[in-house]
Every structure is written in C-alpha cells, then in structure tokens.
N, C-alpha and C positions, 0 to 999 in steps of 0.2 A: 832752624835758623830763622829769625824774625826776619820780617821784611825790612826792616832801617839797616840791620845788617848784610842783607844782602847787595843791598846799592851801595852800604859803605866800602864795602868788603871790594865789592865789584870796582871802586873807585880808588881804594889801595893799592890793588894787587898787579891793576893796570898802570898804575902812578897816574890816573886821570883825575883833572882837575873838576871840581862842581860847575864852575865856570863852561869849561869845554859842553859838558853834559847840557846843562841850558842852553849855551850858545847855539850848539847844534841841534834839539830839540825844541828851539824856538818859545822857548818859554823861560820866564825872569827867573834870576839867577836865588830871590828869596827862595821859591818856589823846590828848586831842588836841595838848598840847605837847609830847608824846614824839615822835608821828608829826610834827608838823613840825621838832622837831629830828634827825628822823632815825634813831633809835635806836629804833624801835618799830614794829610792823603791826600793825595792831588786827586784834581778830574778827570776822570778817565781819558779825556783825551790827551790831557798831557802825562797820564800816563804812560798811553800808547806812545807817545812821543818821544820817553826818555826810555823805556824798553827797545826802541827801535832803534837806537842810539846804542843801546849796549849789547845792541847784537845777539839778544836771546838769553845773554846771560843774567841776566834781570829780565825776568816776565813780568805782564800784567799782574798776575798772583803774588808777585814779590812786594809790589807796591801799594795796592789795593787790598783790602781783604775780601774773600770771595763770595760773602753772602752780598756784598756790594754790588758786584758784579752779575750778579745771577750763578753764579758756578759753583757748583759742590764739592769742597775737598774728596 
C-alpha cells in the first residue's frame, strides 16, 4: 500500500477530517492535504506528529520513505 494511501485510507475509514489531523498535530492544514494528495513528505517532525495523532495506525514509514529516515525496509 503506498504511503498517500495509508493516511488517506486511515482518514476514511475513521471518517476523520484532514483538518482534525492538522489541528491536532499542530501543523497547517496545507501540509496534511498535500501528503494525502500526494505531492508532498513532510518533515519528519511533523511526521512524527501526525503518526502520533493516528495512533500507530499511520507510522513514520507510512509517510516518509525510509531511506529518508535512515531505516531499511
């Protein structure tokens, strides 16, 4: 599953708005409808931020790609 689709996916199935995601993760509201349209990786930190937000079910891995991050599939 790609990573746009697992936030998207993650944002459906909860009926969770992009909005809520930002607001809560403290990071503007572009920022998470870029990365679920696709066109954008945030910064790791606000990665970690909207991972943290979705409770696990969106990891760092999901949003990032992991030579990014230093970590090996």
């Amino acid at each position: 599953m790609s990573r746009v689709m697992r936030l998207a996916d993650y944002l459906a199935d909860n009926g969770i708005k992009q909005r809520f995601i930002a607001d809560k993760a403290g990071v503007a509201i572009h920022v998470v409808q870029r990365i679920v349209a696709g066109v954008h990786e945030p910064k790791v930190s606000d990665a970690l931020k909207i991972a943290d937000v979705c409770k696990g079910e969106v990891t760092l891995a999901d949003l990032i790609p992991p030579e990014r991050i230093g970590v090996s599939e």
